[in-house]
C-alpha positions in Angstrom: 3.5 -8.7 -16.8 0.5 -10.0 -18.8 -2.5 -8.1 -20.0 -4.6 -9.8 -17.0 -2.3 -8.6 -14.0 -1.6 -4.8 -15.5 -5.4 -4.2 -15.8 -5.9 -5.4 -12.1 -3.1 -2.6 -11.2 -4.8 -0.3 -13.1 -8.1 -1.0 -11.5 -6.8 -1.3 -7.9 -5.1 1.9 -8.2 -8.1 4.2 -9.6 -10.0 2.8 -7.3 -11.0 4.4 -3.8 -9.6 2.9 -0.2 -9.0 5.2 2.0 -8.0 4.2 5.3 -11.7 2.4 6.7 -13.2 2.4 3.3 -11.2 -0.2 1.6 -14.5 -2.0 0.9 -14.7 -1.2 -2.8 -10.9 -2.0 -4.1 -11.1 -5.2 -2.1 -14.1 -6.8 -4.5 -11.6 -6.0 -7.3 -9.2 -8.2 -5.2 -11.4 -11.0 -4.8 -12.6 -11.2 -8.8 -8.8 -11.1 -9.3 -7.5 -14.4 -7.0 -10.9 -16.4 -7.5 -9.8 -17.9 -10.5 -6.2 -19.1 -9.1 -7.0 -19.5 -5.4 -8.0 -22.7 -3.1 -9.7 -20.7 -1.3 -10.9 -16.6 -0.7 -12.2 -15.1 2.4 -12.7 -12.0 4.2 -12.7 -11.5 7.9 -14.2 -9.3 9.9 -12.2 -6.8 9.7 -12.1 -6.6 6.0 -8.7 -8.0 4.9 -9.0 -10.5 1.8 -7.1 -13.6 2.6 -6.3 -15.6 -0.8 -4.6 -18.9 -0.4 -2.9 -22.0 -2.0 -2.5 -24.8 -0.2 -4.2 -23.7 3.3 -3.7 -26.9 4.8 0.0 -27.8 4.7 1.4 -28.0 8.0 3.8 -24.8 7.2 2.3 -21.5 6.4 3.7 -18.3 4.7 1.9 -15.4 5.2 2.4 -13.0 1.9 1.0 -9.5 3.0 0.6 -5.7 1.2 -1.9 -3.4 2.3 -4.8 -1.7 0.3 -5.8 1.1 2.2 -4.5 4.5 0.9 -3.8 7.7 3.3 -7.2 10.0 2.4 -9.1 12.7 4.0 -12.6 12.3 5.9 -15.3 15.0 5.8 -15.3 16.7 9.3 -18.0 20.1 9.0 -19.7 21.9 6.1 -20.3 25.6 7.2 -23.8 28.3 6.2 -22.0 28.7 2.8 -21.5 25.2 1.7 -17.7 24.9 1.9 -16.5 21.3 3.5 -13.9 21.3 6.3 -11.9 17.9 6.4 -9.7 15.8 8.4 -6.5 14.1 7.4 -6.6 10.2 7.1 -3.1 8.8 7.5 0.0 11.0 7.2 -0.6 13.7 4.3 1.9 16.7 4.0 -0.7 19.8 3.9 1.5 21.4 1.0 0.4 18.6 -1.3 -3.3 19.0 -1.0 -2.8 22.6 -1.7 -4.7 22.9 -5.4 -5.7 19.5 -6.0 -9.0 17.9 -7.6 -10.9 15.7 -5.0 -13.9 13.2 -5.4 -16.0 12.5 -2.4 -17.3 9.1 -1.8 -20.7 9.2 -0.7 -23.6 6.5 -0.7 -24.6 7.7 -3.7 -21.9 7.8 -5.6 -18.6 10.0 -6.3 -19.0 14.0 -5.6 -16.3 15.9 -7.7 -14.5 19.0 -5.5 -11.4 21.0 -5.6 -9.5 21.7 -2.5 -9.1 25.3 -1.7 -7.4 28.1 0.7 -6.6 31.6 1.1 -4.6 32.8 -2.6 -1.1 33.9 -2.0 -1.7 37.5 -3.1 -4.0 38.2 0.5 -1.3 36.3 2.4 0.4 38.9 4.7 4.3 38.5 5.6 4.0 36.0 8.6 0.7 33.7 6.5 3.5 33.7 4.1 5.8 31.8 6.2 3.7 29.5 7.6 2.5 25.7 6.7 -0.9 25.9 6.4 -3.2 23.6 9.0 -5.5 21.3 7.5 -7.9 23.3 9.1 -7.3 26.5 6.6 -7.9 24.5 3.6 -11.8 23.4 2.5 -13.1 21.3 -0.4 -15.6 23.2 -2.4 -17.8 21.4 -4.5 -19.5 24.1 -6.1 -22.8 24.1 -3.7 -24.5 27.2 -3.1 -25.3 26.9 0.6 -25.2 24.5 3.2 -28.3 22.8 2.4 -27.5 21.9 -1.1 -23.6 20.4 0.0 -25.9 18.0 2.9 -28.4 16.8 -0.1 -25.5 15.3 -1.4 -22.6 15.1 1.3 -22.2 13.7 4.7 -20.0 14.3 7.4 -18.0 11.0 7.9 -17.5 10.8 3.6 -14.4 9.7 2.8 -12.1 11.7 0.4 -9.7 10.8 -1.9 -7.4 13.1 -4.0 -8.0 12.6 -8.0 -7.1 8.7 -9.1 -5.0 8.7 -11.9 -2.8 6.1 -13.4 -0.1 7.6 -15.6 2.4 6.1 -17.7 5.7 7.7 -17.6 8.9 6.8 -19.9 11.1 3.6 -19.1 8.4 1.8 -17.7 7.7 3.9 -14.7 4.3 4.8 -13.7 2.8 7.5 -11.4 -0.3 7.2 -9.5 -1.7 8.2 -6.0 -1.5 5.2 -3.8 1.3 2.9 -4.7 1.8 2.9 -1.4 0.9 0.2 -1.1 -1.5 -0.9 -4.0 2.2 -1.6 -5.5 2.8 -4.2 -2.3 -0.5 -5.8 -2.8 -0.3 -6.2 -6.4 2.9 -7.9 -5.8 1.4 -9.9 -3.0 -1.7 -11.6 -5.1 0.5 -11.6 -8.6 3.1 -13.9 -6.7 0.4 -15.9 -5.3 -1.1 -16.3 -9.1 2.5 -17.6 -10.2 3.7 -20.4 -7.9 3.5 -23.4 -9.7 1.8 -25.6 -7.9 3.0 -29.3 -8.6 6.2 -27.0 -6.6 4.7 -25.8 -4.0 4.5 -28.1 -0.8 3.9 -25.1 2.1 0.2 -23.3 2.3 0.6 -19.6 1.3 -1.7 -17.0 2.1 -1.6 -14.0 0.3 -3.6 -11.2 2.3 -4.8 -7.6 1.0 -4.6 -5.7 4.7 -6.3 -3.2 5.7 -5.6 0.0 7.7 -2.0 -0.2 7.4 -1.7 3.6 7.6 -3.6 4.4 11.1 -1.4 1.7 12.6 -0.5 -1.5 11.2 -3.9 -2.6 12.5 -5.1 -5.4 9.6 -1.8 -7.2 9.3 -2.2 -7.5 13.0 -5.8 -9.3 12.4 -5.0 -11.6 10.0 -2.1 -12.5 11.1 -3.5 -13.8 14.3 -6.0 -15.8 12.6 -3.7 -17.1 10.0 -0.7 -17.9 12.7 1.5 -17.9 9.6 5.4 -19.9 10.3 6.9 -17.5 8.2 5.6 -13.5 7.2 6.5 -11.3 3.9 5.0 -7.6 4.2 5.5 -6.2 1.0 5.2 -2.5 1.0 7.3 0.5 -0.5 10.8 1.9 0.1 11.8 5.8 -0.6 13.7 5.8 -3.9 16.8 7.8 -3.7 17.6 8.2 -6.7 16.2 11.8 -6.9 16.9 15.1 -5.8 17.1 16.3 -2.2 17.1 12.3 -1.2 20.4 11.7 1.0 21.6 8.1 0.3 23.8 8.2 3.3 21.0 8.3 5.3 18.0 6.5 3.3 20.1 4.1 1.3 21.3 3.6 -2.4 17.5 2.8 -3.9 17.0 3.2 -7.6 13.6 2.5 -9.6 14.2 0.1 -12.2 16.7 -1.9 -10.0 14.5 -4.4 -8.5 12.8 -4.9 -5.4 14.3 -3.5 -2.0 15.2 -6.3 0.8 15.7 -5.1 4.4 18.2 -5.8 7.2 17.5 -4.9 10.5 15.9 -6.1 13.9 12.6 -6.3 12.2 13.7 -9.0 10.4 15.0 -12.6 10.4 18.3 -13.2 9.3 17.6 -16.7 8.0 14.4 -15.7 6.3 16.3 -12.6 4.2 19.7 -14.3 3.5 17.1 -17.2 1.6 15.6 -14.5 0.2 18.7 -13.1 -0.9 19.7 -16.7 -2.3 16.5 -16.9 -4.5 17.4 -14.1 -6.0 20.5 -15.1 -7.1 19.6 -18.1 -8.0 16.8 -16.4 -10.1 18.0 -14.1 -11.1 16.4 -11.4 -10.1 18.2 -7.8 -9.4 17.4 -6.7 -5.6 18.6 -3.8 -3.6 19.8 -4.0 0.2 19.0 -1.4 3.0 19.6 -1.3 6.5 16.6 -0.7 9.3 18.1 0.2 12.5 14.3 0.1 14.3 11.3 -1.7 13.9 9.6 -0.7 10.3 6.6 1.4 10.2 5.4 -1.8 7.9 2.8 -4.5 8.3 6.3 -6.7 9.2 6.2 -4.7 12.3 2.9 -6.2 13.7 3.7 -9.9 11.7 6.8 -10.4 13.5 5.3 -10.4 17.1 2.1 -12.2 16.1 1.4 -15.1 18.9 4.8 -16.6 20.0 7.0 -14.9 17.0 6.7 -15.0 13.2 9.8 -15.6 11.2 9.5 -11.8 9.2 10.8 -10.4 5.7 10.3 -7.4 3.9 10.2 -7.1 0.6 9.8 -3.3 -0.8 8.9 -1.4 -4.2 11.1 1.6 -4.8 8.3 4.8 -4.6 10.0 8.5 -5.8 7.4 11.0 -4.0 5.7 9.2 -1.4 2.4 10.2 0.4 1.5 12.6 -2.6 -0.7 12.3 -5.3 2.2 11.3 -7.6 3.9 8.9 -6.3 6.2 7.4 -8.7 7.3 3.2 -9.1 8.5 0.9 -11.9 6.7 -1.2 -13.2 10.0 -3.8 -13.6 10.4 -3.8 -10.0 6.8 -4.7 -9.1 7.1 -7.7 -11.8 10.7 -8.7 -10.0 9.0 -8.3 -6.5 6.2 -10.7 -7.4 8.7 -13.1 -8.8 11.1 -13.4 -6.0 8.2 -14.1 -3.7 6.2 -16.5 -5.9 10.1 -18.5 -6.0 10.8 -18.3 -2.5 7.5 -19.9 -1.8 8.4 -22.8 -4.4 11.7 -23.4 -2.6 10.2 -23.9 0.6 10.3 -27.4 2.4 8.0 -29.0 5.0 10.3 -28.4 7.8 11.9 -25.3 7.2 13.3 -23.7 10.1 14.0 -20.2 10.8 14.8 -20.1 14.5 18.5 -18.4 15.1 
């Protein structure tokens, strides 16, 4: 990973997107492919479509989503303390305590997040998981007229973005899932070789991936790619409480995670398998026995079918502030992908 590509991670992941709001990571995307891309575009719905090659006859459709799950503000009460809403799937527990900003028009509002201390709990509060109605951000204002001079309902929220670097090269930062994917996603894109390369790839930063699978849906119409990759992350299992018998053996630091399973074309993962090998590169094999709550679940019935892949990031701690990858399986993942593309002929088939 060169100096170039880890400063865009850094960047994309202390950056805001919640779910809606992916507006401001996705310039970062664009300054980041405009050098190494045919073309850039956004559509309408706000995914960032980078491509090589856009008019070959076969297209792959490379795909991670930017968005990250947030919160939204819902109601600020007489005394000036904000009530919120969840955006995508959050676990209450982990917003317990945490340091928020608030994304206004203005500019970032620092708050902490606050509820009812233990010691006034009483015996049944105490057993309990609290609602996200019990818990308010508090930004210090002294009524509600000073939180509205600088806070509106509809705001977006995100927890504190931080980008820490951890021992054998694992990092831990709020919203890998799935800045990991789409930094894999454009990286791969940035390191096909081109005199190789005879099929148009489009390497896409989707949006609202978390309230649905809705941008993969988008731009995957308008692309009408031959052939789909989601890239997205896996649960690492490699840590306590995790049951491999029924999650899978996953391990950060042992490459990128391929998936078997009826969201997926045989074909298309058995040559992704091959490329590894061929490569290479270390990858780690887990079995789907539904459709994936992945942007591969809304690629592979785009128009009349899309040959479909998914290529995963191992992620200790998922949908928490911490969420935990290695940075040697992102690197694999956007190798195995950039190769795959290379290897890829004119009239590839995929049908069964």
């Amino acid at each position: 990973m060169n100096i170039q590509a880890k400063e865009f991670l850094k960047n994309i992941l202390t950056t805001p997107s919640t779910t809606g709001f992916e507006a401001p990571v996705q310039q970062i995307v664009r300054n980041y492919v405009q050098p190494f891309a045919d073309t850039v575009r956004t559509d309408v719905h706000g995914n960032v479509i980078a491509a090589r090659n856009p008019d070959a006859p076969l297209r792959i459709m490379l795909a991670g989503h930017c968005d990250q799950i947030g919160l939204i503000v819902n109601y600020i009460d007489e005394q000036g303390f904000i009530y919120i809403l969840t955006v995508g799937g959050w676990d209450i527990q982990n917003l317990i305590g945490v340091r928020v900003k608030i994304w206004t028009a203005k500019g970032g509002v620092d708050g902490v997040i606050g509820k009812k201390p233990i010691h006034l709990l009483d015996d049944e509060e105490r057993k309990k998981v609290p609602k996200i109605c019990d818990l308010w951000v508090d930004i210090g204002a002294a009524d509600k007229a000073e939180a509205e001079s600088v806070v509106s309902v509809g705001d977006p929220i995100t927890v504190e973005l931080e980008y820490r670097e951890l021992r054998n090269n694992l990092i831990a930062a709020p919203a890998t899932d799935d800045k990991a994917g789409l930094w894999a996603a454009m990286e791969a894109l940035r390191r096909i070789d081109p005199a190789k390369l005879k099929a148009g790839v489009f390497a896409v930063s989707t949006v609202q991936e978390e309230v649905g699978l809705r941008g993969s849906r988008t731009s995957s119409f308008g692309i009408d790619p031959h052939i789909g990759i989601a890239t997205d992350v896996h649960f690492a299992t490699d840590c306590p409480s995790m049951e491999k018998k029924r999650n899978g053996d996953v391990k950060l630091g042992g490459g990128p995670v391929l998936t078997k399973g009826p969201n997926i074309t045989v074909r298309l993962v058995n040559a992704l398998i091959d490329t590894a090998k061929t490569n290479e590169i270390p990858v780690q094999i887990i079995a789907e026995g539904k459709i994936t709550g992945t942007d591969a679940g809304s690629i592979q019935v785009n128009r009349s079918g899309v040959a479909t892949a998914l290529v995963s990031i191992p992620n200790r701690y998922m949908h928490t502030p911490v969420e935990m990858i290695s940075l040697n399986d992102i690197d694999y993942a956007a190798d195995l992908m950039a190769r795959f593309c290379e290897s890829i002929e004119p009239d590839a088939s995929f049908i069964p």
